[in-house]
C-alpha positions as a printed Julia matrix, in Angstrom:
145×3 Matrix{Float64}:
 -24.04  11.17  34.65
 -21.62  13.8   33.49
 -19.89  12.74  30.34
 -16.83  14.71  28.44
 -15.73  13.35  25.02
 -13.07  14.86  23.34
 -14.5   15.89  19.5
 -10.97  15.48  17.38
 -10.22  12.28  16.82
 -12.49  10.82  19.32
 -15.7   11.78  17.64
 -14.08  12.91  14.39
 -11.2   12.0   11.69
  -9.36  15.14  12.18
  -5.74  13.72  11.62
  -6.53  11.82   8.25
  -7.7   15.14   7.11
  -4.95  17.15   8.69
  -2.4   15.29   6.84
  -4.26  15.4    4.05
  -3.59  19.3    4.3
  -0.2   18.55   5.59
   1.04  17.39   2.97
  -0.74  19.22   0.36
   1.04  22.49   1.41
   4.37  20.79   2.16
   4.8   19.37  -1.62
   2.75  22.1   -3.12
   3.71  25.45  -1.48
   6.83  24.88   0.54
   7.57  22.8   -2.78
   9.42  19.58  -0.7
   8.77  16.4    0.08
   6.87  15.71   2.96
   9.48  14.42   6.23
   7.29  12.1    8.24
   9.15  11.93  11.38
   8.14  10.12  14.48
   6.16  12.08  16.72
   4.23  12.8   20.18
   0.68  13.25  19.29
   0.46  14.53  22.82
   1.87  17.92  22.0
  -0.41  20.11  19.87
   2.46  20.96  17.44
   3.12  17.1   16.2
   1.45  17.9   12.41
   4.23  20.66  12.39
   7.11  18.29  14.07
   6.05  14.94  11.56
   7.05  17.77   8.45
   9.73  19.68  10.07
   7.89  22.86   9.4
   9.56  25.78  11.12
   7.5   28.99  12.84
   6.69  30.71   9.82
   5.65  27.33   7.89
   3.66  26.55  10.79
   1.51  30.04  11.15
   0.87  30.02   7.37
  -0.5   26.74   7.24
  -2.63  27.55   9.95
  -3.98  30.4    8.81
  -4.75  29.24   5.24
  -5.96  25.74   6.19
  -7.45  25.56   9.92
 -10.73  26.82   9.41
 -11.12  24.68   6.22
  -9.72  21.45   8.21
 -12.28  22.11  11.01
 -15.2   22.25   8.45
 -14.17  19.18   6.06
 -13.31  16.62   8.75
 -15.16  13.59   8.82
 -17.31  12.37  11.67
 -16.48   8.67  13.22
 -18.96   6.22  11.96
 -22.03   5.58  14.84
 -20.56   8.03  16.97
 -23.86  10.44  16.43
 -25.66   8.04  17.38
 -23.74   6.47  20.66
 -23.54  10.18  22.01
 -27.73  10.26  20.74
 -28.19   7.05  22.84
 -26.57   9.09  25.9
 -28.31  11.77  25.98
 -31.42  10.21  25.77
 -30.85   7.8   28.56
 -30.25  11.3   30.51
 -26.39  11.56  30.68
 -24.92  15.13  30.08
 -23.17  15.79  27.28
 -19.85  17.7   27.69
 -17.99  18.56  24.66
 -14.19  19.46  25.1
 -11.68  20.49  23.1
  -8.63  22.01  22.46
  -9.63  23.65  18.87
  -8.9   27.51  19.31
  -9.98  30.91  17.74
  -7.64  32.42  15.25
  -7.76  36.25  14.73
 -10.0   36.11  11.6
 -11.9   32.81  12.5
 -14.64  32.13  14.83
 -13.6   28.22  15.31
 -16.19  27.96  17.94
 -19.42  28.85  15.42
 -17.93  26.89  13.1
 -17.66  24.14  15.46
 -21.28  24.32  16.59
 -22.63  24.41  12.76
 -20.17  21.12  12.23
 -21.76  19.75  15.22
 -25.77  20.51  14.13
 -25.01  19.73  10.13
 -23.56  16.01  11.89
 -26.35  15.5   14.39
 -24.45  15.87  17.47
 -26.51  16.51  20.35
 -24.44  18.08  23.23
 -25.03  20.0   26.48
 -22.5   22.34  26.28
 -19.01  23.08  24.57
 -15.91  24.05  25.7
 -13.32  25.35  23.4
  -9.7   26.43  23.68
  -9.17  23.65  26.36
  -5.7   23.14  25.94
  -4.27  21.04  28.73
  -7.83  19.45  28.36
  -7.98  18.03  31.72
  -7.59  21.37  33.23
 -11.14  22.13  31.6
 -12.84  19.65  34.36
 -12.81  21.86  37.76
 -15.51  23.98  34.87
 -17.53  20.82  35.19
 -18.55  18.06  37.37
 -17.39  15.01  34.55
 -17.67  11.64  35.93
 -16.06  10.36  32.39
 -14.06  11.61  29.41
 -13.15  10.11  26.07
């Protein structure tokens, strides 16, 4: 079987981190308190929404903090290992998501080292897949998390 999982926040902590940096650069560079405001964590933007950071606020933080999130974030406990149990049982590991290069970043290397220093076997991975389920007609996935 064809399996897709998702890698942030499915397989990963990557909002508990993201906030942490969030809010680190609201309070210390923008120098103001962090706004949490409600939020759809369907739309890409909702770290940028929650602190009412406008397009400026929003391309600096990227570009000082994304490739440093994408490195630091945490892997979900036992989900090496449930994606180890997969594979070996012979499903097909599809990894999908909507991370995306930056002009002076490779996110997708950095991805792949994240994945090998956190023992994730995989069969392949997709990058840039924003509107992720557009990504399937690529692949034949019977299931995605």
């Amino acid at each position: 079987m064809n399996i897709g999982i998702d890698i942030d926040d499915t397989i990963s902590e990557t909002y508990a981190t993201l906030l942490e940096y969030a809010q680190k650069y609201t309070i210390e560079e923008l120098k103001r308190s962090p706004i949490i405001k409600s939020f759809n964590t369907e739309d890409h933007l909702y770290i940028e929404n929650m602190h009412n950071w406008n397009e400026n606020e929003t391309a600096r933080f990227w570009k000082k903090y994304y490739e440093e999130i994408i490195k630091k974030v945490n892997i979900k406990t036992f989900a090496a290992n449930i994606i180890k149990e997969l594979k070996e049982s012979g499903d097909k590991i599809f990894l999908i998501t909507a991370r995306w290069n930056l002009k002076d970043n490779n996110i997708e290397q950095i991805t792949k080292d994240w994945l090998k220093e956190n023992n994730v076997k995989y069969d392949k991975l997709i990058i840039n897949a924003n509107g992720i389920t557009g990504k399937f007609s690529q692949i034949p996935v019977h299931n995605f998390f």
